[in-house]
C-alpha positions in Angstrom: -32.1 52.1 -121.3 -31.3 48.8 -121.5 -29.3 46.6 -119.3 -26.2 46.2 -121.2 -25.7 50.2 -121.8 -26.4 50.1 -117.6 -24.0 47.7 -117.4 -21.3 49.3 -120.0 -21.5 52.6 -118.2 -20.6 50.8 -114.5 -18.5 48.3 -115.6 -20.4 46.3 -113.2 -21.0 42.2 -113.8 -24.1 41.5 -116.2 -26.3 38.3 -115.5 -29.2 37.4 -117.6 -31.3 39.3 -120.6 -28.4 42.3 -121.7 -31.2 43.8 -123.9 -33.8 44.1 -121.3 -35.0 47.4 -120.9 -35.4 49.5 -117.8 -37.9 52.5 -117.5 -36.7 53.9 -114.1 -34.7 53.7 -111.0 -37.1 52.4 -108.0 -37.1 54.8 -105.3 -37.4 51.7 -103.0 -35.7 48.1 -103.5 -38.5 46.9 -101.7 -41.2 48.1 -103.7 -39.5 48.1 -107.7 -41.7 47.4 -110.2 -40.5 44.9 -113.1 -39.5 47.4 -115.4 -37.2 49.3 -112.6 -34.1 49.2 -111.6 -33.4 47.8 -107.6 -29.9 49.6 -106.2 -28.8 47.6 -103.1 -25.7 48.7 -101.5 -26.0 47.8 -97.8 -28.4 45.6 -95.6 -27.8 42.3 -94.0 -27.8 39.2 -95.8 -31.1 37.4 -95.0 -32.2 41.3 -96.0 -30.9 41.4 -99.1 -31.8 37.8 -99.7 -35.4 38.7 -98.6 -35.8 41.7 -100.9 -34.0 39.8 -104.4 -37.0 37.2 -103.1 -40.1 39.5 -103.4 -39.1 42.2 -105.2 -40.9 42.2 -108.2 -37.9 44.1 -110.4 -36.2 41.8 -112.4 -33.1 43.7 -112.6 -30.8 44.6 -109.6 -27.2 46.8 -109.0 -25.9 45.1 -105.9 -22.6 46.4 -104.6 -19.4 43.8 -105.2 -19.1 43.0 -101.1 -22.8 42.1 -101.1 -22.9 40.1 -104.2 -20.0 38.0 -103.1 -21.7 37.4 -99.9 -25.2 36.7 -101.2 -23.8 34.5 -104.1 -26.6 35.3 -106.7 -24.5 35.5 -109.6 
C-alpha cells in the first residue's frame, strides 16, 4: 500500500514520498524495518525523538498531540 492511500484512508498529514510503498505494520516502533510502517501514539518526547532517530522505517503514524510536540513535520 502506499503512503498516500495510508494517508487518504486517515485523513492524517502526509510528509515526504506519497507513492512510497509499505509492506507491513511493525509490530514494534523500535524495531520497523524500512519498508514498515512505525505507529506511535504515546511515549515521552526525548522517547519519541529517540525512536524517529534510530528507527530504521522511513514512514511513521504519530498521533496529532505528539506531532505537535515533537515538531517533525
Amino acid at each position: 500500500m502506499q503512503l498516500s492511500q495510508i494517508q487518504e484512508l486517515t485523513k492524517g498529514i502526509l510528509s515526504g514520498d506519497k507513492n512510497f510503498s509499505i509492506e507491513r505494520i511493525a509490530a514494534l516502533p523500535q524495531s520497523a524495518k524500512a519498508n514498515e510502517l512505525a505507529l506511535i501514539f504515546s511515549g515521552s518526547v526525548p522517547k519519541v525523538l529517540n525512536i524517529l532517530e534510530t528507527s530504521q522505517a522511513k514512514a511513521f503514524v504519530v498521533n496529532n498531540s505528539l506531532q505537535q510536540q515533537v515538531k517533525f513535520l
